[in-house]
SERO-4910 file (N, C-alpha, C, O; in steps of 0.05 Angstrom, whole numbers):
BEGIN
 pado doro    nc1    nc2    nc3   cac1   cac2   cac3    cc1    cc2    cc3    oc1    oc2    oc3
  Unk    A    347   4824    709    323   4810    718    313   4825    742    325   4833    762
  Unk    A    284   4828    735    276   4841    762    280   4825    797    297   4807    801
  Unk    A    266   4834    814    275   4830    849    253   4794    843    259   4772    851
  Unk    A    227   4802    825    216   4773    836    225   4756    816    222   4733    822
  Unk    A    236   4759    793    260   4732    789    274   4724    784    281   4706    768
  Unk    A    285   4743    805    321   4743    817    315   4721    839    329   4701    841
  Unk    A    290   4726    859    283   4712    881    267   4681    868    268   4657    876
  Unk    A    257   4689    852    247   4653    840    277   4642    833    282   4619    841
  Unk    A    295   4654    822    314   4634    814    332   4631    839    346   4612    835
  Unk    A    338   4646    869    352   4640    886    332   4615    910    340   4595    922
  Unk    A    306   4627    909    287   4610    923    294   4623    952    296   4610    973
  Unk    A    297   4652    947    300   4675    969    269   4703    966    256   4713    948
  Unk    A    269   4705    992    238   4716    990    256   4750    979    279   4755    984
  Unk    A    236   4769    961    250   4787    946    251   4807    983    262   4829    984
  Unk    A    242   4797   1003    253   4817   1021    276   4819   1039    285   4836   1054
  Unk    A    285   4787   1032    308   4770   1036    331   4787   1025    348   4797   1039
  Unk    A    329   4791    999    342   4799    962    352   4826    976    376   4831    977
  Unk    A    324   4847    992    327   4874    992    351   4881   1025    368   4897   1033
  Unk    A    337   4853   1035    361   4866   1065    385   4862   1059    400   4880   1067
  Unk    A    396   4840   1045    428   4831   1033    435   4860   1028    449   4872   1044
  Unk    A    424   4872   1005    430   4893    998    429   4921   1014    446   4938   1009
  Unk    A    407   4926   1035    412   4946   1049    433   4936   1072    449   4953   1080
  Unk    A    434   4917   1079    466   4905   1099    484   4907   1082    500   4894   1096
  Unk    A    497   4913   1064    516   4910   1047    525   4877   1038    549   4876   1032
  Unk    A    516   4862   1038    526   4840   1026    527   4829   1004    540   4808    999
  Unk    A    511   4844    985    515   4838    956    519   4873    949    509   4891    962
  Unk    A    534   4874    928    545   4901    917    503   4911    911    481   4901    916
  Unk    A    515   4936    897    486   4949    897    480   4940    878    493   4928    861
  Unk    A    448   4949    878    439   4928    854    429   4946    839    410   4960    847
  Unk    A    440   4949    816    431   4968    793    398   4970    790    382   4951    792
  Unk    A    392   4993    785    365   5002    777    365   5006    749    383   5015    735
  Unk    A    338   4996    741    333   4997    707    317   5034    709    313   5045    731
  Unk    A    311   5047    687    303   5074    684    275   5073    700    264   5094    707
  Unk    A    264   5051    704    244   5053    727    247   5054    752    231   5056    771
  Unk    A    273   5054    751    280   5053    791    281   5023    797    296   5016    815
  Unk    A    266   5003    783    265   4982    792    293   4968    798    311   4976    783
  Unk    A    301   4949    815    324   4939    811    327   4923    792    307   4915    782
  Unk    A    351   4915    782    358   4899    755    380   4878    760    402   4887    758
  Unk    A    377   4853    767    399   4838    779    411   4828    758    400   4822    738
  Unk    A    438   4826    762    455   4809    738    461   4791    746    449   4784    766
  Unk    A    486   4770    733    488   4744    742    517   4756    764    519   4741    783
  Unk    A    535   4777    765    550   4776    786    535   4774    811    543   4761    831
  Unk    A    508   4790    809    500   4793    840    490   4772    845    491   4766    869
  Unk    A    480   4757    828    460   4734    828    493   4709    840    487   4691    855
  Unk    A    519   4712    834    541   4699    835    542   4700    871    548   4681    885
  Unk    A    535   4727    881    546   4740    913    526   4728    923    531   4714    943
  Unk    A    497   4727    913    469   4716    927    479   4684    930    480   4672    951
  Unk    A    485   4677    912    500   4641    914    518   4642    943    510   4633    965
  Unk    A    545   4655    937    558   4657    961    548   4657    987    554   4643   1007
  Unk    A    525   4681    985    519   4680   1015    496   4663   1024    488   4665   1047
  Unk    A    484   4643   1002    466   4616   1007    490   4607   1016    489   4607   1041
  Unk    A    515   4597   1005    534   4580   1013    541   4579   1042    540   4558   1055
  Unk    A    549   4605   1056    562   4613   1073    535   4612   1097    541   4613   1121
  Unk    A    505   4612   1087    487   4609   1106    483   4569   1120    476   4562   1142
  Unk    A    487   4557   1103    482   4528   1099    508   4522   1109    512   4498   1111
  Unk    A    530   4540   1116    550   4524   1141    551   4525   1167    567   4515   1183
  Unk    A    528   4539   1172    510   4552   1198    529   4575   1203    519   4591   1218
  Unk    A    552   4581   1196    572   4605   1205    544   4627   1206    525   4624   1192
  Unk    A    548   4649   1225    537   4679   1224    542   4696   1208    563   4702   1197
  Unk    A    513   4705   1207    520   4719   1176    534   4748   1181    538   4764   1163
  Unk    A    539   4752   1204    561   4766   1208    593   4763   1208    612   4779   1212
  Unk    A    592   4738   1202    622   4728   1199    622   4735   1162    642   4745   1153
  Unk    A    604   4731   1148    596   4736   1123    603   4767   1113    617   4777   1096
  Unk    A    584   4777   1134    598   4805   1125    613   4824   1124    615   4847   1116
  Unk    A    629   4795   1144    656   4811   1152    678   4807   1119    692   4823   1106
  Unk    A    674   4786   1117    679   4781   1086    682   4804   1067    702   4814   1059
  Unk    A    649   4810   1061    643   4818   1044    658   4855   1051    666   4869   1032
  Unk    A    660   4863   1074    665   4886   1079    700   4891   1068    712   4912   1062
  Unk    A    708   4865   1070    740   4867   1062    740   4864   1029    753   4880   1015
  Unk    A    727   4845   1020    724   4850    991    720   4878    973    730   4883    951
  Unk    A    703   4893    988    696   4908    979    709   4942    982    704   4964    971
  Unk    A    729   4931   1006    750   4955   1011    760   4958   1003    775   4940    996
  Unk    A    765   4983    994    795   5001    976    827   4982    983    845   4978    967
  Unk    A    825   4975   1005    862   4957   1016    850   4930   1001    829   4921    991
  Unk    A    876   4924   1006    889   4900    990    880   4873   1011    898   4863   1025
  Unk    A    860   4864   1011    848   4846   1038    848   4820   1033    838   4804   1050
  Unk    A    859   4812   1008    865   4791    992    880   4765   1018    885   4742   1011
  Unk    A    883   4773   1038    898   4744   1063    888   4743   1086    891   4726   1103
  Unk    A    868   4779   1086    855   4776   1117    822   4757   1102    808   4745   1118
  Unk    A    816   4757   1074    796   4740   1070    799   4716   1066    781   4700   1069
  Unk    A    820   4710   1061    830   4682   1055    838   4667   1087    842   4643   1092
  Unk    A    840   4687   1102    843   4671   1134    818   4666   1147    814   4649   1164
  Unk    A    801   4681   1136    763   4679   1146    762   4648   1135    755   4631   1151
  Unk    A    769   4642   1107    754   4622   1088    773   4606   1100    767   4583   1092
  Unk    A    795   4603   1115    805   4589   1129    808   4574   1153    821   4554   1159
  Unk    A    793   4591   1164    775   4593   1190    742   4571   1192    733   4554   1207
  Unk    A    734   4581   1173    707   4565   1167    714   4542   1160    708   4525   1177
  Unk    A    730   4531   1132    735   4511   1120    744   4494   1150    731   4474   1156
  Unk    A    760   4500   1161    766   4485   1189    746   4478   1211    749   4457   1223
  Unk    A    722   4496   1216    703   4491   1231    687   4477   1216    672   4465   1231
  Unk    A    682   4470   1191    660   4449   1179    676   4428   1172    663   4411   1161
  Unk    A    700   4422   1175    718   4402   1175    716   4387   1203    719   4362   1205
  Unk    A    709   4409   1227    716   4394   1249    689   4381   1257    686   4359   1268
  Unk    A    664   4404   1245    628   4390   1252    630   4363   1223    623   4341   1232
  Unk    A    636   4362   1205    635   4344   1190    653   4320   1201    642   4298   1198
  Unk    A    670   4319   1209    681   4296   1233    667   4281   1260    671   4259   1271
  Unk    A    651   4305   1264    639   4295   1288    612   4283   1276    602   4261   1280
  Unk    A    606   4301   1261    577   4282   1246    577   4249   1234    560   4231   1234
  Unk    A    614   4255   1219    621   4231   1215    617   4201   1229    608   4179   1222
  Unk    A    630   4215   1259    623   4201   1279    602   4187   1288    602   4164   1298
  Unk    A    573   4207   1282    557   4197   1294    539   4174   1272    522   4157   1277
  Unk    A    549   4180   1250    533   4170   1233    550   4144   1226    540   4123   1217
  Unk    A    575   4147   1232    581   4113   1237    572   4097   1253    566   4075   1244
  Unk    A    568   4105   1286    554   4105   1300    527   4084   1299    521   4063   1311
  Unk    A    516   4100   1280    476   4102   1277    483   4073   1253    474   4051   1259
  Unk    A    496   4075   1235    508   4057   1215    518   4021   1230    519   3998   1221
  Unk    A    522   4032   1250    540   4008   1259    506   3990   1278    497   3967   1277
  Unk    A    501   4011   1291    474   4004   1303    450   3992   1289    433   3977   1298
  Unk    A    453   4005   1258    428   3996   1248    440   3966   1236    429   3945   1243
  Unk    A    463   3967   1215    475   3936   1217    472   3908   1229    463   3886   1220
  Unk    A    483   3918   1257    472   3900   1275    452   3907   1291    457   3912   1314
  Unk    A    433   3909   1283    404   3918   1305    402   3886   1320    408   3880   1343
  Unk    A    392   3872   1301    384   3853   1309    398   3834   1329    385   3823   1347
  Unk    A    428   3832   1326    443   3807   1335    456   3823   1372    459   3813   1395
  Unk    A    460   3849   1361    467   3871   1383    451   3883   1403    452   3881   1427
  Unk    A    435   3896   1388    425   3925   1396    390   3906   1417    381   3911   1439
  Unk    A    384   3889   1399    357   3885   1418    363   3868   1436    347   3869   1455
  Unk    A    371   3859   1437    369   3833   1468    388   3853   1483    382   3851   1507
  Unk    A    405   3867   1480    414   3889   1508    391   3903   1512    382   3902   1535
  Unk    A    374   3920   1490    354   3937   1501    339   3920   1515    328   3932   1533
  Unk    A    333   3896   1514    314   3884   1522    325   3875   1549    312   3876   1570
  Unk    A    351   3865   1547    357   3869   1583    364   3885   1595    375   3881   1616
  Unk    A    359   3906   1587    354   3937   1600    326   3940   1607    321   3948   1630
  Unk    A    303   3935   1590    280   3929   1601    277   3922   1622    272   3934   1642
  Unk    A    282   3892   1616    278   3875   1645    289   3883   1663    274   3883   1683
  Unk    A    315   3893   1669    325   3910   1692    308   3920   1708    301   3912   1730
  Unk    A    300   3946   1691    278   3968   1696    252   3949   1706    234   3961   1718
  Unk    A    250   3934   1703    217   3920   1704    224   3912   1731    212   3921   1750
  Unk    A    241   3898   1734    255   3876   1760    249   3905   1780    231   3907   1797
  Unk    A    269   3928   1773    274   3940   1792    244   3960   1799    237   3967   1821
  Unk    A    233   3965   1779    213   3976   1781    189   3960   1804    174   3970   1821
  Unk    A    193   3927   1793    167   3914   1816    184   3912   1845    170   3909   1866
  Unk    A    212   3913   1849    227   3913   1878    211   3935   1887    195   3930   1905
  Unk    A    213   3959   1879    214   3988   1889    179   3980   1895    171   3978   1919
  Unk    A    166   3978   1880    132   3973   1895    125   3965   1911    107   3973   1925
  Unk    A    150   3932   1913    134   3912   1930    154   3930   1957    147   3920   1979
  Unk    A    170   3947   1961    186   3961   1984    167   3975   1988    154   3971   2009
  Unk    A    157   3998   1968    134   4016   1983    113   3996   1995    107   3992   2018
  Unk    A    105   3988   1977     79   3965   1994     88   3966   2031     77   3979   2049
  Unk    A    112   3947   2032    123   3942   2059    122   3958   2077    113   3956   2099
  Unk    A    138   3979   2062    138   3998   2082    107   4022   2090    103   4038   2108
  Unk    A     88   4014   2065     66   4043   2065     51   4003   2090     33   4008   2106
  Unk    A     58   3978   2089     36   3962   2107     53   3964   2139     38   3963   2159
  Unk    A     82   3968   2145     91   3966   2162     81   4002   2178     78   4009   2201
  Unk    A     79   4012   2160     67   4050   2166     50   4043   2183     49   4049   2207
  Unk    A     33   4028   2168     -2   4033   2176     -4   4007   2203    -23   4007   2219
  Unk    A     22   3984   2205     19   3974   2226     31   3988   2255     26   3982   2278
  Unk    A     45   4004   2245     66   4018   2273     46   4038   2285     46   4045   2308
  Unk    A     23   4049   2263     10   4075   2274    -12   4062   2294    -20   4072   2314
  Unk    A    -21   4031   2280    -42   4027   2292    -25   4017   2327    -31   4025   2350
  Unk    A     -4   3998   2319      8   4004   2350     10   4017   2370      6   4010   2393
  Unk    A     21   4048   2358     22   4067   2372     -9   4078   2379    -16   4084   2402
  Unk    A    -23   4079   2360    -54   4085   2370    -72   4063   2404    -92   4067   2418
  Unk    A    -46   4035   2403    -64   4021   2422    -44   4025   2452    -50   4013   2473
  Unk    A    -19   4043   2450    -10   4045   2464    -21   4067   2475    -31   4064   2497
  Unk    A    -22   4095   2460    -31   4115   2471    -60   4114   2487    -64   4125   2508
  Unk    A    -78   4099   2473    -96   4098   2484    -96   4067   2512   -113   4071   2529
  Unk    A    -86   4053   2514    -72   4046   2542    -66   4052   2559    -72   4042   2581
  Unk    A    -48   4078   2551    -35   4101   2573    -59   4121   2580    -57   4131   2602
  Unk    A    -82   4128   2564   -102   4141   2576   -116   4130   2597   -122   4141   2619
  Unk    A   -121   4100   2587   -142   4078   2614   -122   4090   2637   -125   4084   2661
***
């Protein structure tokens, strides 16, 4: 299959298709007698993998670190299997915490009603209470300002007579 639908069937732009391949991450991709490339279903199998390995947010340099051992002459068969061991553990540990939050969000939306609003709502009022203290203090203090200056204005001018 040619580059544009190799890229309709991955839902990868064909310049997506061409950097995999000049980074080395999918083996090379055979050319038909036109030069054109010709994808099969193995590469089309590696293009899967590295959708896979993009959608765990891992770097796609952790990817090609992969792919660079696969593809070596040695026997890399436990230093790749400690990568895929490595990841499987970090989306185990973000999938726990997501867990978390979405029990969380779960437990909140349940009880919205009997829980969640009459605290927000006396959190409001807090804020409101504390919000009209803090006014009616500036008030006091911006009317006690403007009484001390006018004081001092009838002293100084006192001390001039």
């Amino acid at each position: 299959m040619n580059i544009k639908e190799a890229a309709a069937r991955t839902g990868l732009s064909p310049d997506t298709l061409r950097y995999y391949e000049k980074e080395g991450l999918i083996p090379s991709v055979r050319r038909d007698e036109s030069g054109y490339r010709d994808y099969d279903e193995r590469t089309l199998s590696w293009i899967e993998l590295i959708q896979r390995f993009r959608g765990t947010g891992i770097p796609i340099g952790r990817f090609a670190e992969y792919v660079k051992l696969a593809f070596s002459d040695s026997d890399s068969k436990e230093a790749r299997r400690a990568i895929l061991l490595e990841i499987r553990d970090e989306l185990k540990a973000r999938l726990e915490r997501l867990q978390s939050c979405l029990d969380v969000m779960e437990y909140k939306l349940a009880n919205y009603d009997d829980l969640c609003d009459p605290v927000i709502m006396e959190i409001v009022e807090a804020w409101k209470r504390a919000a009209s203290k803090e006014e009616k203090h500036v008030s006091h203090d911006a009317a006690a300002d403007e009484q001390s200056s006018g004081t001092n204005k009838a002293t100084s001018e006192k001390r001039r007579s």
